[in-house]
N, C-alpha and C positions, 0 to 999 in steps of 0.2 A: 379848234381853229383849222387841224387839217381839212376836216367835213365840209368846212365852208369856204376854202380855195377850190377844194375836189369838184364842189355842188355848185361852183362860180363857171368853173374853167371848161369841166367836160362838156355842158352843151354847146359853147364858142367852137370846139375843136373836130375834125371830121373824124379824128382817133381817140376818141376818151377813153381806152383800154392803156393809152401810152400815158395818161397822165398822171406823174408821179409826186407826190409833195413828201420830202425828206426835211426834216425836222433836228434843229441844231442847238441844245440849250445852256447858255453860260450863266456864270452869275449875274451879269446885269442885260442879258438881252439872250433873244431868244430869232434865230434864226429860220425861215422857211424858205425851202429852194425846191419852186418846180419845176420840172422837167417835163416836156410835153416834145410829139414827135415833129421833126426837122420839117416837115412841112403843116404844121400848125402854127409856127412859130409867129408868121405874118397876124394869123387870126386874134394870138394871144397880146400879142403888142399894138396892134391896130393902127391907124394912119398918126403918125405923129406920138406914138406911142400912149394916146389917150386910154385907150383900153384898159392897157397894165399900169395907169394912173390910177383909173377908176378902181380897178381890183385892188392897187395897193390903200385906197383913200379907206374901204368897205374894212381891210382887213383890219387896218390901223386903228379904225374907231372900233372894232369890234375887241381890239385887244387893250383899248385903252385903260380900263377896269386895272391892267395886270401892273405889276410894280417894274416891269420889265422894260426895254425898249423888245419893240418889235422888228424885225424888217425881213423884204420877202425879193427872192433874187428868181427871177425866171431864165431859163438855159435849155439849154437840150437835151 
């Protein structure tokens, strides 16, 4: 699941060396927070925050399979 925020995210961003996904896992959910640099941040959330809609719609179904809840926080 990181491979496939990492392979979402880096082409959107002018600095794909900053983009970081840290991975947080509990018993009933499973946390991913990326980081990407302070002036990507626009690119990653997009107009009306559609973008990081779309990223989170791709992740969700991808992690649907799992018994977990998923969710994916983007930051700095």
């Amino acid at each position: 699941m990181k491979q496939l925020i990492e392979s979402i995210v880096k082409p959107l961003v002018d600095f794909p060396e900053d983009v970081q996904v840290n991975v947080n896992e509990e018993d009933q959910r499973i946390t991913f927070h990326l980081t990407v640099n302070k002036t990507d941040m626009g690119k990653v959330i997009g107009k009306q925050g559609r973008v990081a809609k779309a990223i989170r719609t791709v992740v969700y179904a991808a992690g649907s399979s799992q018994q977990k809840k998923i969710f994916l926080e983007i930051g700095e």
